[in-house]
C-alpha positions in Angstrom: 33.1 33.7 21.7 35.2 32.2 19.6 36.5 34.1 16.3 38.3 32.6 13.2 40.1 34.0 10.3 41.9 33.0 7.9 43.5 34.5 4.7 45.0 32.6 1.2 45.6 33.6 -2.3 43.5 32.7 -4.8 44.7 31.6 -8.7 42.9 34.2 -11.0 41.7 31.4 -13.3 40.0 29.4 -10.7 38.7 32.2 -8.6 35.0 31.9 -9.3 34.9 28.2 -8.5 36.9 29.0 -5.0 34.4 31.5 -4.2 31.3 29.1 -4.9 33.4 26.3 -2.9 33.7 29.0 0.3 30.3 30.1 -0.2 28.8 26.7 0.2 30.9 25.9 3.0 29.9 29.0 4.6 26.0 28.6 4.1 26.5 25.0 5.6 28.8 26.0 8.6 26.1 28.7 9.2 23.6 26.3 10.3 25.7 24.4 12.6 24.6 24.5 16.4 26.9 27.6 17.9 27.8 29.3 14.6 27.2 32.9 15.3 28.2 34.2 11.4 30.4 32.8 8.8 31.2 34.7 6.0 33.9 34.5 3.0 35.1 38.2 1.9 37.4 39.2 -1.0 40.3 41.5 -0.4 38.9 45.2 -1.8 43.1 46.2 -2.5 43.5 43.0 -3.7 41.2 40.7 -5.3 42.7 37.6 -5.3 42.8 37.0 -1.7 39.9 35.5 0.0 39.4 35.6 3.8 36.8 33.7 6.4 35.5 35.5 9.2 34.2 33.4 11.4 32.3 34.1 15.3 31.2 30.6 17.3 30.0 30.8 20.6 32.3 28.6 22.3 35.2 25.8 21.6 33.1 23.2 21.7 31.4 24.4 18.6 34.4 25.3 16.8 35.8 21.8 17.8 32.2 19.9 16.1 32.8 22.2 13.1 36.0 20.7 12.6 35.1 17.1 13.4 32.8 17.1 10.7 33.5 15.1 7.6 32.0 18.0 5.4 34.7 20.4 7.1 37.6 18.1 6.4 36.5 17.3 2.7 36.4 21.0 2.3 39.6 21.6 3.5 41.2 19.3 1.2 39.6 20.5 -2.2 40.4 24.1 -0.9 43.8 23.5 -0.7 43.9 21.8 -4.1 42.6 24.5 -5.4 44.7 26.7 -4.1 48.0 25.5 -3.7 48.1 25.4 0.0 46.6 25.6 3.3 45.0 28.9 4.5 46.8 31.1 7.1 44.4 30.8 10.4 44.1 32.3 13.4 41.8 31.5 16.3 41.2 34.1 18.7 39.1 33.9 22.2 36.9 37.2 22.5 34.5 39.0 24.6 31.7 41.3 23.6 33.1 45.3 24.7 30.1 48.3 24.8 31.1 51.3 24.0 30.8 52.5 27.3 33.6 50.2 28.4 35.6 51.9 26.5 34.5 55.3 27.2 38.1 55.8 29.6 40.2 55.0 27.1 41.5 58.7 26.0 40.7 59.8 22.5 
């Protein structure tokens, strides 16, 4: 699996058009072959960060996601929006029960 997040400020007086943008962006990436979830979350200490948590099921999906015209065009008015690019990280990540961890000492 393939997990994605990324983090970036958001302008107070353009927050609620930011939020629809990433909401709409996140419905649509949602129903893209090997999206697993793809959510956009506000900061709860402090509200004018926005973050994307993202889970794909492998890089080739991740890599269509981000070939896609839609993807790109959303980047750009994003960044317009915001002043900048969003802080992303890509991580590679395996599912781990409970009971794989039940040696670790507590």
């Amino acid at each position: 699996m393939i997990i994605i997040s990324a983090s970036f400020a958001v302008p107070a007086d353009r927050r609620a058009d930011i939020i629809t943008l990433c909401a709409e962006h996140s419905a649509r990436s949602r129903a893209e072959p090997g999206c697993l979830s793809h959510h956009i979350h506000a900061d709860c200490e402090n509200p004018n960060r926005l973050f994307f948590h993202e889970e794909w099921r492998d890089e080739a999906a991740v890599a269509a996601h981000f070939a896609l015209p839609e993807s790109g065009a959303f980047v750009k008015r994003l960044t317009a929006l915001v002043g900048g690019r969003p802080e992303i990280r890509i991580y590679r990540a395996e599912a781990v029960s409970a009971e794989d961890l039940s040696s670790i000492e507590r």
